[in-house]
N, C-alpha and C positions, 0 to 999 in steps of 0.2 A: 324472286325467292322461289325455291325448286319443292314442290309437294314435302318434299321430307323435311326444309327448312320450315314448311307451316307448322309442320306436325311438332316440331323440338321447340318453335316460338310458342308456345302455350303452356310449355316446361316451366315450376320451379326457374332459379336461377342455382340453387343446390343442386337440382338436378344435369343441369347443362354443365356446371364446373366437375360433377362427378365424372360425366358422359369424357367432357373435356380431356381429363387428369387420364382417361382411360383411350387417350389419341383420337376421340371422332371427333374429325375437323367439321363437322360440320355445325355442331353443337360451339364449338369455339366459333365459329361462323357470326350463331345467334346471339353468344355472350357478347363479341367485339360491340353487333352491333346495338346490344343493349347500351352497351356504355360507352362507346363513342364519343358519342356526341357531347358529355359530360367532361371526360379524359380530353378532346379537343379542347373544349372549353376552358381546362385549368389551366393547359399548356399554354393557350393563349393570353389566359392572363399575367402564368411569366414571364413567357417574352416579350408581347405585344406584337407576334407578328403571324396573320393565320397560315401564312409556307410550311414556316417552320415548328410550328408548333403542330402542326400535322404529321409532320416528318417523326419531331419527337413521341406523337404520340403512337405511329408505327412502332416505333422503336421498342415503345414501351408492351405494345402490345405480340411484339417477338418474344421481348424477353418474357413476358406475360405464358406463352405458350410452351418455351424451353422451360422454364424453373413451375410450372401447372403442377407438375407431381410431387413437387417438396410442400406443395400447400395439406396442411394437414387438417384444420378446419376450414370447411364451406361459409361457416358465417363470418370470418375473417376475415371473407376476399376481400371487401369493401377497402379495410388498412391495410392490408400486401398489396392491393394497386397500387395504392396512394404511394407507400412507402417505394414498390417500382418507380413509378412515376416523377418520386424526389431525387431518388437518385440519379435515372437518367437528366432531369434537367440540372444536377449538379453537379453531371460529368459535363452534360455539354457546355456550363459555364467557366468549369476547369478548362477545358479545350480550349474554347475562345479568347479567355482575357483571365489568367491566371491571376489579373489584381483587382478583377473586376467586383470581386464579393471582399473586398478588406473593407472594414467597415468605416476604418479613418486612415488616413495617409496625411504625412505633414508634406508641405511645399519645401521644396530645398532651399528658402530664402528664412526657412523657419517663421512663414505666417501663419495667417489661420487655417488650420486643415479645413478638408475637403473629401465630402465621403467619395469613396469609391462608385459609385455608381454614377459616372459625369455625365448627366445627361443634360438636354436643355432645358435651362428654368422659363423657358416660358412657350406656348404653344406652338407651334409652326405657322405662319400664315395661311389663312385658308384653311385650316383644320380644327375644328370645335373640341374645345379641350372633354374630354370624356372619363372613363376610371379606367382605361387601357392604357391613354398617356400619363395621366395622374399616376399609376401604379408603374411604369417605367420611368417614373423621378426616384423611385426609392433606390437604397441600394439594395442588390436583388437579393442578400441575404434576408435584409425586413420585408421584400418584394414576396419571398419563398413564407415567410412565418405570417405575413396575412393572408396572404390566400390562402394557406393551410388550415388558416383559423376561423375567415370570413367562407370561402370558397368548399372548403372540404368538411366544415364542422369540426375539425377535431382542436382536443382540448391543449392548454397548456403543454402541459406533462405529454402528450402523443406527440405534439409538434415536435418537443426537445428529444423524445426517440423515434422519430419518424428522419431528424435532419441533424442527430447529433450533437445539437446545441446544447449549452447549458439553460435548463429553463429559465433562468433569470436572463438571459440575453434571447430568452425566446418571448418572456412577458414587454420585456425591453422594445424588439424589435415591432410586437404590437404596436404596443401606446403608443410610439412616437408617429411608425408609420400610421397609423390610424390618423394622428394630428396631423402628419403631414398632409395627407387626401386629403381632410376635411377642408384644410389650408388653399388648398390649391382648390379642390370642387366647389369652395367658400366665393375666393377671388372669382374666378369662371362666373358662379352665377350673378358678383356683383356688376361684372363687367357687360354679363347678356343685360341686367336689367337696367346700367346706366345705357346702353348702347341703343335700347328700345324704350328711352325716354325722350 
């Protein structure tokens, strides 16, 4: 960190986004690195993977720096990251698997559907099931409304204008995903503690 970086780290965060909004990168410097580690952390928990959820959080932290001037209040920033941040991971899941967030898909033999998010139902060998795998079993729409809701604090009503949903498919994607983790972190821990019996 360079003398002038100590001097702005003791700054307000209003003050550092003002500085910011007014092009001194180096004050965008101090903010990134306030919240970093935060912004890594959510990215991580939608996708489950820390590469790319690094990658995404650059990303977001561009766009962060290009659109700094449209932010009109400072106390705000907290829900304009968030809201950056939804976005970007819900283009990158557009990109990747354009069926990947459909929340049911039927089988062309007309059996029982099967949510879009095909992941493995059961742990990988070798690896302790944890709330990174547990939350890459949802489909990543209810994947996106719990961590917005466990992970980011925000309310019902923010999630559904934070990601466009309708609230009731945003109260929806809770509960269920909520019971699904519990389900699956439930088994996990029966399994540790028949396996250390």
């Amino acid at each position: 960190m360079s003398r002038g970086d100590s001097k702005l780290a003791d700054l307000p965060e209003s003050h550092l986004l003002l500085l910011s909004q007014a092009g001194n990168k180096e004050a965008f410097g101090v903010l990134v690195r306030l919240r970093q580690s935060h912004l890594r952390n959510f990215m991580r928990r939608l996708c489950g993977n820390a590469t790319l959820a690094d990658d995404l959080a650059q990303e977001v932290f561009l766009q962060v720096w290009r659109k700094l001037p449209q932010l009109k209040e400072t106390a705000r920033f907290s829900g304009w990251l968030s809201q950056i941040a939804t976005n970007v991971w819900l283009q990158h899941v557009r990109k990747s698997d354009p069926l990947r967030d459909a929340d049911i898909l039927i089988n062309d033999d007309g059996s029982e559907p099967f949510h879009g998010a095909a992941t493995a139902t059961t742990a990988p060998a070798g690896m302790s099931l944890d709330l990174d795998w547990a939350l890459a079993q949802l489909a990543s729409s209810a994947r996106l409304c719990v961590v917005l809701s466990y992970h980011e604090g925000l309310t019902h009503s923010e999630i559904a204008q934070t990601t466009g949903l309708p609230q009731g498919t945003v109260k929806s994607h809770i509960l269920r995903g909520t019971q699904r983790l519990r389900q699956l972190l439930d088994d996990y821990n029966l399994d540790e503690t028949e396996g250390s019996l």
